[in-house]
MARLOLUM-365991 format. One record per residue (C-alpha): residue in three letters; chain; x negated, y negated, z. Coordinates in Angstrom, 3 decimals, decimal comma, always signed. Layout:
<sites>
<site 'ala' 'A' <X Y Z>>
...
</sites>
This chain:
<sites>
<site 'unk' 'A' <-8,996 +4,119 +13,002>>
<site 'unk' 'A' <-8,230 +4,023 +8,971>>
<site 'unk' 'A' <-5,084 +3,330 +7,207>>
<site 'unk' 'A' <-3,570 +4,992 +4,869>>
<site 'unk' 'A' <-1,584 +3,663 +1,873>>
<site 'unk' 'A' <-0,437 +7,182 +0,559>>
<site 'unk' 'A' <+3,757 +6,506 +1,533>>
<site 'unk' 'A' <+3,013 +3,594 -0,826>>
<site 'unk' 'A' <+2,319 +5,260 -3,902>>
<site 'unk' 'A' <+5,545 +7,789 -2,806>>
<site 'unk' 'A' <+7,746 +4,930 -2,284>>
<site 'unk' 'A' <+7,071 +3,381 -5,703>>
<site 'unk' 'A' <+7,464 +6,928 -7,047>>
<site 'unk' 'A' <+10,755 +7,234 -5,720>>
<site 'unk' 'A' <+11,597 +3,731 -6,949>>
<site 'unk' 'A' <+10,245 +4,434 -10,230>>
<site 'unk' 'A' <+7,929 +1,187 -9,814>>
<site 'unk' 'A' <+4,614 +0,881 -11,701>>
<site 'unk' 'A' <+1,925 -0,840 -9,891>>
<site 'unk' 'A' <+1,630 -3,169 -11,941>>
<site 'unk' 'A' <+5,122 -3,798 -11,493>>
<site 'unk' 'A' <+4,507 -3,930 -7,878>>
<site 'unk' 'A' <+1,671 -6,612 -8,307>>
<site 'unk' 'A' <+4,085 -8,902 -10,097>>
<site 'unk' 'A' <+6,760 -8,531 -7,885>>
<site 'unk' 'A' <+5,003 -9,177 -4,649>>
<site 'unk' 'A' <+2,438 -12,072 -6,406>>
<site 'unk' 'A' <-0,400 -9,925 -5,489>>
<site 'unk' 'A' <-3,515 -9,231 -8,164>>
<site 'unk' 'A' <-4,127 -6,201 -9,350>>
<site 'unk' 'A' <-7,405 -6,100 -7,658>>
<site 'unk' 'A' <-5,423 -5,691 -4,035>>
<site 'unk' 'A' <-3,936 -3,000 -5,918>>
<site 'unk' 'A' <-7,298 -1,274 -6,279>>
<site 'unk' 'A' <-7,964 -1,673 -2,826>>
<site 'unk' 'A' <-5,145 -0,266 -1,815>>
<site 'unk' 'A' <-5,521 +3,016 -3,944>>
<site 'unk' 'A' <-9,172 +3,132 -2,814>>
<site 'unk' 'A' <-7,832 +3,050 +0,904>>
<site 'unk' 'A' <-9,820 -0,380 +1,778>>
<site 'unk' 'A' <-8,357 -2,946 +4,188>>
<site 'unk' 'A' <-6,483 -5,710 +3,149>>
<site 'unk' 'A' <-5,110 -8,862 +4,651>>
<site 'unk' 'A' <-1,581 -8,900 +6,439>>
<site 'unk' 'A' <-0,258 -11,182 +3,904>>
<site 'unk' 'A' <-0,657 -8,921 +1,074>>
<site 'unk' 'A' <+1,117 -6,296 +3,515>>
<site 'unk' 'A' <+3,916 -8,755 +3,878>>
<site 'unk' 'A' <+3,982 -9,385 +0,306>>
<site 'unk' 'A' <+4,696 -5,939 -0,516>>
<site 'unk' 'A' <+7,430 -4,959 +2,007>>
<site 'unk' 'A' <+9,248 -7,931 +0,725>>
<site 'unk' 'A' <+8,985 -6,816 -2,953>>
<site 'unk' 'A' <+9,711 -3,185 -1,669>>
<site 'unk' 'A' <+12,520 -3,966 +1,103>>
<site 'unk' 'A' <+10,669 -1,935 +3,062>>
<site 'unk' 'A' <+9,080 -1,890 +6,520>>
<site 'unk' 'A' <+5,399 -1,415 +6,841>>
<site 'unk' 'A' <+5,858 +2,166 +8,347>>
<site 'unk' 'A' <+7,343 +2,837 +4,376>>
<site 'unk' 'A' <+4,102 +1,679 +2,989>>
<site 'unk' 'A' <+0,804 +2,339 +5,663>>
<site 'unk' 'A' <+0,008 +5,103 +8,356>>
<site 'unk' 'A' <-2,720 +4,778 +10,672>>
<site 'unk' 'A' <-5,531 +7,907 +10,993>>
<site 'unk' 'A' <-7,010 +8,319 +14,072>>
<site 'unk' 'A' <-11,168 +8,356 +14,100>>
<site 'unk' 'A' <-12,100 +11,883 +12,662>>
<site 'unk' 'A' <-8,993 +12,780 +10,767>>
<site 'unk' 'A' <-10,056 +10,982 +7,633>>
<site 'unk' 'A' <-9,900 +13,290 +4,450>>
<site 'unk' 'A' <-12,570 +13,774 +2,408>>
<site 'unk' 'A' <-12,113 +11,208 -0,588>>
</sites>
């Protein structure tokens, strides 16, 4: 099963947040940013991080794909 971080780039579109705004705001580097955009896993505390900064649950910001439903990067 992969995750997806696509309603996380929509969410800080329609909260007009830059990522690196995002990064600043939930003390996370930039390089968990990249992961992120690149669809990589990241630790729960980064997660938590973010949905503070965001005021957000984690259904706002992740969605899991079942096996085989992946697109094609």
């Amino acid at each position: 099963m992969a995750v997806s971080y696509k309603k996380l780039w929509k969410l800080l579109i329609d909260k007009d947040v830059k990522k690196k705004d995002l990064a600043q705001g939930a003390h996370i580097s930039t390089y968990m940013i990249n992961k992120l955009n690149r669809g990589d896993n990241v630790n729960t505390d980064t997660l938590v991080r973010i949905r503070i900064a965001l005021d957000c649950t984690f259904d706002d910001i992740m969605e899991m794909i079942p096996d085989g439903k992946q697109e094609a990067k």
